[in-house]
N, C-alpha and C positions, 0 to 999 in steps of 0.2 A: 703499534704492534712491533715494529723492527726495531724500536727503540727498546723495550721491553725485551726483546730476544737477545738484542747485542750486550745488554746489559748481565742476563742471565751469563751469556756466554764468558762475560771477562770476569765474572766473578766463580765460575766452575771451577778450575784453577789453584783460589785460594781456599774453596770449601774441600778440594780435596786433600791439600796441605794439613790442613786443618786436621780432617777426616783421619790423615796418616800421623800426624803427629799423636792425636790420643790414640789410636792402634797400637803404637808404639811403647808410647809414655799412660800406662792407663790413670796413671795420677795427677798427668800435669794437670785438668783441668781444676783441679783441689787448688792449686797454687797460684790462681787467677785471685782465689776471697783473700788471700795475703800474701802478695808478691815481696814484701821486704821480708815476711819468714821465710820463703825459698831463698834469697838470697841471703841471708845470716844462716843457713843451709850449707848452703855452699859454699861460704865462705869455711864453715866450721869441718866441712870435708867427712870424711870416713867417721869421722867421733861422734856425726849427727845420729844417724840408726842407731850406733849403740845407745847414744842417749835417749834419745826417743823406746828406745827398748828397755831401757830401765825404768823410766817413768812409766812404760807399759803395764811392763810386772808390777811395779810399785802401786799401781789404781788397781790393777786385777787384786794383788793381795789383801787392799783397804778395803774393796767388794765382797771378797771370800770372807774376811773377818767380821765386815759390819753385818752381813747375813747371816751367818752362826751367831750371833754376837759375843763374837769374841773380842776382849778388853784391848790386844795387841791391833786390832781391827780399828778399833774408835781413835785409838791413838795415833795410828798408820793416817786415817782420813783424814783426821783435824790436821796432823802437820802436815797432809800436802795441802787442804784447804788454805792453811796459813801462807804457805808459801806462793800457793798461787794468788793470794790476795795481796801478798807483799808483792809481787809481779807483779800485778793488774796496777799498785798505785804507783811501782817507780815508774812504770811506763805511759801514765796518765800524768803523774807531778813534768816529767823528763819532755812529755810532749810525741814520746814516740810512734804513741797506737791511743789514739784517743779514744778508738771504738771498746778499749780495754775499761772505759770507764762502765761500761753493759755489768760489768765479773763483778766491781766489786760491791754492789747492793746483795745481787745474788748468791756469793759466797758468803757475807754477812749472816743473810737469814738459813744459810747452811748449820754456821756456826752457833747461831743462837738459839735455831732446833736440838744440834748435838748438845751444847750448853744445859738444856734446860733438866729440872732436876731428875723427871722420868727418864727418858735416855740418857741420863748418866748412873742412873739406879740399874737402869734395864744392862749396863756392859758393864758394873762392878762386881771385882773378882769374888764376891759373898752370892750374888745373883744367880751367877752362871758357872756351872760347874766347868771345872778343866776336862779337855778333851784329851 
């Protein structure tokens, strides 16, 4: 039992650490699933949020358009799909994030949903009236 309690005790300490650091940081715990994006983060300095907030807007617009289905919408989706599956294979051919090889089956069958001849009938400008 005194073993057990001295044990608790030295460890109260780092659970508070712990405790105060996500009080603080309510995100760090995010950056535990991929700690070399935190650091190409911070290597990349102030231009990361912007970027991260462009790519924000850019999924929010491809969402708004693919749900109206609007044609600039399908187009917006597929090329960031494209892109990110270019991303998923340099960083799997490169060796970097192996777990990137998960993306690119999954974007595949993205792409060859949007591909297929209905949803491409369904977001052609004869289809769907301009807004």
């Amino acid at each position: 039992m005194i073993i057990i309690n001295t044990a608790g005790r030295s460890t109260y300490p780092e659970r508070k650490s712990v405790l105060k650091t996500e009080a603080t940081r309510p995100l760090e715990p995010m950056w535990e699933l991929n700690p070399r994006a935190h650091d190409a983060f911070v290597t990349i300095g102030i231009t990361a949020p912007l970027l991260l907030g462009v790519v924000s807007v850019a999924c929010g617009a491809a969402a708004y358009g693919l749900a109206y289905g609007r044609r600039w919408g399908y187009k917006l989706g597929v090329a960031l799909l494209l892109v990110n599956l270019f991303g998923d294979a340099i960083h799997v051919i490169a060796g970097l994030e192996v777990r990137a090889a998960v993306g690119i089956p999954i974007v595949a069958l993205l792409l060859w949903y949007l591909s297929s001849t209905n949803v491409r009938r369904y977001f052609s400008s004869a289809a769907r009236p301009a807004a």
